[in-house]
N, C-alpha and C positions, 0 to 999 in steps of 0.2 A: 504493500500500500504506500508505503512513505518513496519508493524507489518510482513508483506511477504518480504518485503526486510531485516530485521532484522534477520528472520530465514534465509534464504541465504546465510547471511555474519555469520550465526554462524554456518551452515552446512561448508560454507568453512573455517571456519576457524580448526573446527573440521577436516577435510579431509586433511588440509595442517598439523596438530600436527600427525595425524594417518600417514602423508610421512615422516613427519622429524623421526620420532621413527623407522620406517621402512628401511628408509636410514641408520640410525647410528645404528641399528640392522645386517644391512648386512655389513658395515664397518667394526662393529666388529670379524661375522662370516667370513669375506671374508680375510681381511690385512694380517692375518698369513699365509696365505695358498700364497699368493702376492708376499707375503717380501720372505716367499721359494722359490716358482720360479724365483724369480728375483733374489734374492743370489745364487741360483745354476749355474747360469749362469754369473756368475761372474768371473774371474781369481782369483786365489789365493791371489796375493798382494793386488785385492781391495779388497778382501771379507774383509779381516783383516784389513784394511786403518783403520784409524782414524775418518776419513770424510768420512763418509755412505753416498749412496747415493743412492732414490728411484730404481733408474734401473741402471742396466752394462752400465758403459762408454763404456768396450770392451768385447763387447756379447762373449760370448765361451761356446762350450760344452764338452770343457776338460775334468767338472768335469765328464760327463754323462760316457764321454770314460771310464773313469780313476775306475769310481764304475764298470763300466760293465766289463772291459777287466782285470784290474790288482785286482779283488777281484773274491770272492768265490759269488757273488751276483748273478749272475745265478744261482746257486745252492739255494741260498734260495727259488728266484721266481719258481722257479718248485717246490722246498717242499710246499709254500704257497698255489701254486694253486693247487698242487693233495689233499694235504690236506681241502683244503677251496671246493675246485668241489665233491668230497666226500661225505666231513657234511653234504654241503646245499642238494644231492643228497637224503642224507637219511631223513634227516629232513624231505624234499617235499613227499617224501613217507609214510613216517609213518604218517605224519602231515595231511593229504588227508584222508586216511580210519579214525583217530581217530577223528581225528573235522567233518567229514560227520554222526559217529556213533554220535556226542555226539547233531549234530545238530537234526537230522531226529529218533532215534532210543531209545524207551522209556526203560529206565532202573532203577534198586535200586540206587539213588545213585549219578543218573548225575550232582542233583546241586551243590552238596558239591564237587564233581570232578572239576565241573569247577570252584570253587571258591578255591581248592586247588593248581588250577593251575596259578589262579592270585597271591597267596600267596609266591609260590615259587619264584614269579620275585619281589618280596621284600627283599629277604637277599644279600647281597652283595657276590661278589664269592670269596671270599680272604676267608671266613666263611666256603668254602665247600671244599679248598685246598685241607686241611689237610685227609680227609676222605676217598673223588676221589683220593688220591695218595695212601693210603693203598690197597683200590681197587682195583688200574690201576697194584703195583708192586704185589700183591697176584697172580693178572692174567698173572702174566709174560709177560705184555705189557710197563712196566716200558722202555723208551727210543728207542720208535717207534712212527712212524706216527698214529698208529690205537691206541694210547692213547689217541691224538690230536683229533680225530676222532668221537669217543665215547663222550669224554665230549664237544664238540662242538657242537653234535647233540643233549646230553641230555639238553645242555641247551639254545637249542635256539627251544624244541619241546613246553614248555608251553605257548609260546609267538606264532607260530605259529599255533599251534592248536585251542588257544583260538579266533585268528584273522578270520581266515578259516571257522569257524564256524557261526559265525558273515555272512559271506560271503556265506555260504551254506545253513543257513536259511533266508536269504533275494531271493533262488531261489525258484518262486513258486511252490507247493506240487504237484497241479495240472498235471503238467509234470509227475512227476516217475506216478501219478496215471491212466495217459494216456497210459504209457507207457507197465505199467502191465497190463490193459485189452488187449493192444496187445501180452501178452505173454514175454517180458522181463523179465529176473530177477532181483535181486536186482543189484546184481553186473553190472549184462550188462546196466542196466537203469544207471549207475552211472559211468560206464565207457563212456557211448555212449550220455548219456544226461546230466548230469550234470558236470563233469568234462571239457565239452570241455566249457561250460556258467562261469565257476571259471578261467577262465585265466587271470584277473586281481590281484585275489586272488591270483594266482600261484606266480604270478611274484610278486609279493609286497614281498612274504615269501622267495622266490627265492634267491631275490635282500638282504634282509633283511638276511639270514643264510651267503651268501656268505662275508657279510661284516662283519660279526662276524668272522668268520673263516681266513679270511683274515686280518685283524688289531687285533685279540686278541694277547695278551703279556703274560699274568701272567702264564698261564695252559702250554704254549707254554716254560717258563723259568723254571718253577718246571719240567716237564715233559720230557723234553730232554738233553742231555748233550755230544750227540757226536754233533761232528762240522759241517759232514756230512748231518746231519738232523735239523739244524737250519731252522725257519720258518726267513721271511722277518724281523718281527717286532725284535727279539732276533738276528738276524743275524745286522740291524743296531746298536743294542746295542756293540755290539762285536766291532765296529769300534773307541770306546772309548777306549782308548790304557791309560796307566799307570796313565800319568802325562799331556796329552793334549787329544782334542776331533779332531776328522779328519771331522769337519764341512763340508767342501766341499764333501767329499765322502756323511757324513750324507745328507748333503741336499740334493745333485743329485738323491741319492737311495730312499729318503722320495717324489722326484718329479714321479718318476718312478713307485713308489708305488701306488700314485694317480691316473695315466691315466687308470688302468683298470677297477675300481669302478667308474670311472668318465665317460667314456666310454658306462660301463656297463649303467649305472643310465639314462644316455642321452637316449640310448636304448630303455628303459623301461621305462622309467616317465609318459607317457599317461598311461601304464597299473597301475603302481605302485600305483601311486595317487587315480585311482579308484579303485585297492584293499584297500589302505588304509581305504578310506572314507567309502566302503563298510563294513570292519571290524570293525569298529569305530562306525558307527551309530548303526547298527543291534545288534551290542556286547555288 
């Protein structure tokens, strides 16, 4: 009895240490994103006060007015999103045929591909700047959206195609091999049977490209230079003016930024998570 009671109290106490780590894990992931929307809603003279304080004495959404109506900030949100709905578009296409080829389709070559393709999400992209900008201004794409475009797809395909694949051979063979004694073809057996069994997969890469496309900064500040075609993330940098920062506008716009990913993500979470775990285990 005391030898069963002793694991008990060391099981709970293990499961009460596994909460506090958990708790002060989301603390930390959660309080910046907090102290934003509780600062954007701020008034001007407390945001700056002296005496901070958790939440607005006097809730306002001035600032929200004030980024939407007296700045260029619509303008960004539609460069973000044509641009970011594009990428992730292409991505999910190319990413689809090449991770179903590399799961199902025996070739010279495939394992070294796939291990080229985990390779490439090791170098940091500040390393491939300089090269994609030679590239992008030879193409006479230099300070268009279809620079943004290209290198958002080129690099969110080795991440998706490796995940997909994971995902595509976790479906069983059995299917296409049912499907061609009734006379499908490749293609139809995979547009008609397999693709529609990957929609966890879809959406996990979906969710996954659009949020690259949507928060990248760096490819986005090399790459454009009229004002007109600022994306969201460069468009709040611009609100940094000489010699002060117009925080209230920054915050409102950086709240604004969030509801759509955030939105999005609520959306999708049942599927996403099960793309995940599916591309994670099989991969």
């Amino acid at each position: 009895m005391k030898i069963a009671s002793l694991d008990r109290y060391r099981l709970s106490f293990t499961l009460l240490v596994v909460y506090c780590l958990l708790a002060a894990a989301a603390i930390v992931i959660l309080f910046p994103i907090f102290w934003m929307a509780s600062s954007s809603l701020k008034p001007a003279p407390e945001l700056f006060a002296r005496n901070l304080t958790m939440l607005p004495i006097a809730w306002t959404l001035e600032n929200y007015l004030n980024v939407w109506q007296g700045t260029d900030f619509p303008k960004y949100f539609w460069n973000s999103f044509k641009v970011a709905s594009i990428s992730t578009a292409m991505t999910v296409f190319v990413s689809v045929y090449a991770a179903y080829a590399l799961a199902r389709i025996r070739f010279f070559g495939r394992g070294a591909y796939g291990i080229v393709l985990l390779i490439t999400q090791m170098f940091p992209h500040i390393l491939l700047v300089l090269p994609l900008f030679i590239i992008i201004q030879r193409l006479g794409l230099f300070n268009t959206h279809a620079a943004l475009i290209i290198a958002y797809t080129a690099f969110s395909l080795p991440f998706t195609i490796w995940m997909l694949r994971g995902f595509f051979e976790a479906i069983p063979q059995e299917l296409e091999e049912a499907a061609a004694i009734d006379g499908a073809s490749l293609l139809t057996t995979f547009h008609k049977v397999i693709l529609p069994l990957a929609g966890p997969g879809l959406a996990a890469v979906t969710m996954f490209g659009f949020i690259r496309g949507w928060n990248e900064f760096l490819f986005a500040l090399v790459f454009l230079q009229g004002h007109d075609l600022f994306t969201l993330p460069i468009g709040l940098a611009s609100f940094q003016e000489e010699y002060t920062f117009r925080w209230d506008l920054i915050l409102a716009g950086s709240g604004i930024i969030t509801l759509p990913v955030l939105f999005f993500f609520l959306l999708m979470q049942r599927f996403i998570v099960q793309g995940l775990l599916g591309g994670a285990v099989k991969g």
